[in-house]
N, C-alpha and C positions, 0 to 999 in steps of 0.2 A: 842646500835648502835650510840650513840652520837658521834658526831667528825668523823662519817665516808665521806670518799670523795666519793660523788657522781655525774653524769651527769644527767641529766633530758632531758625526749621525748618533745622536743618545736617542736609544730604545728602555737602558734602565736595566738590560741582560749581560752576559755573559761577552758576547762577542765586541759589541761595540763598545764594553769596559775594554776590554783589552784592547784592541785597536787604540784607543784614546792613549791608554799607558805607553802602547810602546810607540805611538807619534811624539809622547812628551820627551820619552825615554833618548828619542832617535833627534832630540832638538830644533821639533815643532813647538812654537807657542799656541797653544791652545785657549785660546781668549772667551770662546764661548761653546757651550754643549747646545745642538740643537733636534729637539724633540717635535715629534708628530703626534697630535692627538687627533680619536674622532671628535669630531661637530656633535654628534649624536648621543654619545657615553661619557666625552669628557674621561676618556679613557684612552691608554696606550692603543695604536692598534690592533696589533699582534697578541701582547702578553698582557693586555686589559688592566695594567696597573693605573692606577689613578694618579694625575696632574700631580697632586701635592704630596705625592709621594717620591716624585721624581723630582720633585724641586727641592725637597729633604733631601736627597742624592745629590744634587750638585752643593748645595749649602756644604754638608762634610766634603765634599771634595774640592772646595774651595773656586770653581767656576763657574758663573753665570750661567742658566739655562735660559733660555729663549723656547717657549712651545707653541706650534700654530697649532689653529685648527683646520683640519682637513676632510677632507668629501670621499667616498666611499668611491664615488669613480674615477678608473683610472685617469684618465683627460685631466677632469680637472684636478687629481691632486699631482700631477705632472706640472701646472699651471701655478698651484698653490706652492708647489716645492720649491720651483724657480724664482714666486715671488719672494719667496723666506730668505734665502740663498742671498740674492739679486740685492736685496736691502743691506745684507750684512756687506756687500763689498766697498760702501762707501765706509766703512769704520776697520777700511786696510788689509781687508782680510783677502787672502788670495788662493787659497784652496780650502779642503774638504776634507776629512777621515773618514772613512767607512768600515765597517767593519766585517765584509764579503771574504767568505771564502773559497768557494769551487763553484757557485752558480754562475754558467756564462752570461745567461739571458740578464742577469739583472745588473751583472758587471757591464756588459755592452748596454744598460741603460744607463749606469750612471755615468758614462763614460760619455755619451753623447748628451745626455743633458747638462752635466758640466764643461762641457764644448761649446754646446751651445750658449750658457750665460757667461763663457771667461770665465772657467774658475778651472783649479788643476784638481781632482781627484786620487788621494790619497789611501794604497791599501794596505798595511802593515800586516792583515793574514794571508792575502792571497795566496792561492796556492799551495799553506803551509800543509803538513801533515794534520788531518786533526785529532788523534789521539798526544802528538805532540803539543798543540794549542792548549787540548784540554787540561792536559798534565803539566805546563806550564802555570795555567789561569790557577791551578789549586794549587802548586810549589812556590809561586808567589806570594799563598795567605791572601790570594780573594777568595769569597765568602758568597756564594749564591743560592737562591733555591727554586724549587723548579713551579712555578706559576700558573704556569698553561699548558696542557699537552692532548695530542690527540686520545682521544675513549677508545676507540678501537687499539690502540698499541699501548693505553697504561691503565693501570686502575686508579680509581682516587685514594689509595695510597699512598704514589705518588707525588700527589698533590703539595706542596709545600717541603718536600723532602729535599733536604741539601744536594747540592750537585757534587759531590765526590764519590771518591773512588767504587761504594757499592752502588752507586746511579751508574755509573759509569759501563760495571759487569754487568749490570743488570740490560744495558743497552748492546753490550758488544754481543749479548747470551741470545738476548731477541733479534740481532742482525738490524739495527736500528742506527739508523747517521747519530755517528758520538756527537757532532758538534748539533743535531738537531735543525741545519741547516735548510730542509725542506718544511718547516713549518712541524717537526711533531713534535717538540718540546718548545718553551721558552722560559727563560730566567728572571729573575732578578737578583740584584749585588744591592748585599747589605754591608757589605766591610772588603777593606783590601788594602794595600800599600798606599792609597789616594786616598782615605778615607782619615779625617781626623778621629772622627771617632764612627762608631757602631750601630745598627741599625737592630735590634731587635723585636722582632715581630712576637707579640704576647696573645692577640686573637687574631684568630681566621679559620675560615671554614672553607672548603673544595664545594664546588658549585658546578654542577653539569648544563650543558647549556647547546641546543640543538636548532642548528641551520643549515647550513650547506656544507659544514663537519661537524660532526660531535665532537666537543671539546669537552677539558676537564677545567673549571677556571680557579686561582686561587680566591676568597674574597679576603683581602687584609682590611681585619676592622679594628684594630688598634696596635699600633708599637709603643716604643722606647728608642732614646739615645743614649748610648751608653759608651762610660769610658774605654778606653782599650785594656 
């Protein structure tokens, strides 16, 4: 599979950073990062970072982002994903990066809707251990912090706090998925071996924010780029 042209799932956290790395790593071309925003916030879905934050992310990492907008329901963003997808295959591209690690349900999802458009589905963590994942993503010198996380399992303490080693105790002490794979934490990377340079975040403030989970959210209102 060397030399094949791929797209990579950019969420702008933790897991789909690495996945991307080690597809590059493993002698996939990675031609394009492709990001889902809401229609609605004009925000990540999940880790609520904003558009033009994430296009600063791919800029230092030197590959084209592509961001759709996408609808709250599932149908149609199954509909919107395939269309995003389905467009990039005419510019050669033949599979997909994800960055999944032990949920079945969403692996048997992308597994059938990449079957269904012709394209291969690529998972570089599958299965890994993830206190090894994690302790990899931080021995490499990537750089995250933690964005989003559930109210009931962190305080806004939390909130923007680096994802290393005392996140880390502080999640194995609560019995908490290290890799935060159930939705109770999310990241974002502001530096890492792919990073020309550095993202430093100078304002922002923790933001609570209550629907059908209490969330803690980051709001980033100004950075820097900075040399290494």
């Amino acid at each position: 599979m060397a030399n094949l042209k791929v797209i990579a799932s950019w969420s702008g956290g933790k897991d789909s950073c690495l996945a991307c790395y080690k597809a590059i790593k493993q002698g996939y071309k990675v031609k394009y990062l492709l990001n889902f925003i809401s229609k609605k916030h004009k925000r990540g879905c999940f880790h609520g970072i904003e558009a033009k934050l994430m296009n600063l992310q791919a800029e230092l990492i030197g590959i084209p982002l592509i961001q759709k907008q996408v609808s709250p329901d599932m149908k149609k963003y199954e509909e919107e994903f395939k269309e995003a997808v389905s467009k990039l295959k005419s510019k050669g591209i033949k599979a997909m990066v994800f960055g999944d690690i032990a949920l079945e349900e969403h692996r048997a999802w992308i597994e059938r809707v990449c079957e269904e458009i012709k394209i291969k589905s690529i998972e570089p963590l599958w299965k890994s251990e993830p206190i090894k994942i994690t302790k990899e993503f931080i021995d490499l010198g990537f750089k995250s912090i933690v964005v989003s996380a559930k109210a009931g399992l962190f305080g806004k303490e939390w909130i923007g706090h680096q994802f290393d080693r005392e996140f880390l105790d502080y999640l194995k002490n609560k019995k908490i998925d290290i890799c935060g794979e159930n939705g109770e934490f999310h990241t974002f990377v502001v530096d890492g071996p792919m990073f020309k340079k550095r993202i430093e975040i100078t304002k922002s403030q923790p933001v609570f924010k209550k629907g059908f989970w209490k969330y803690w959210f980051l709001d980033i209102q100004k950075w820097q780029v900075k040399n290494k």
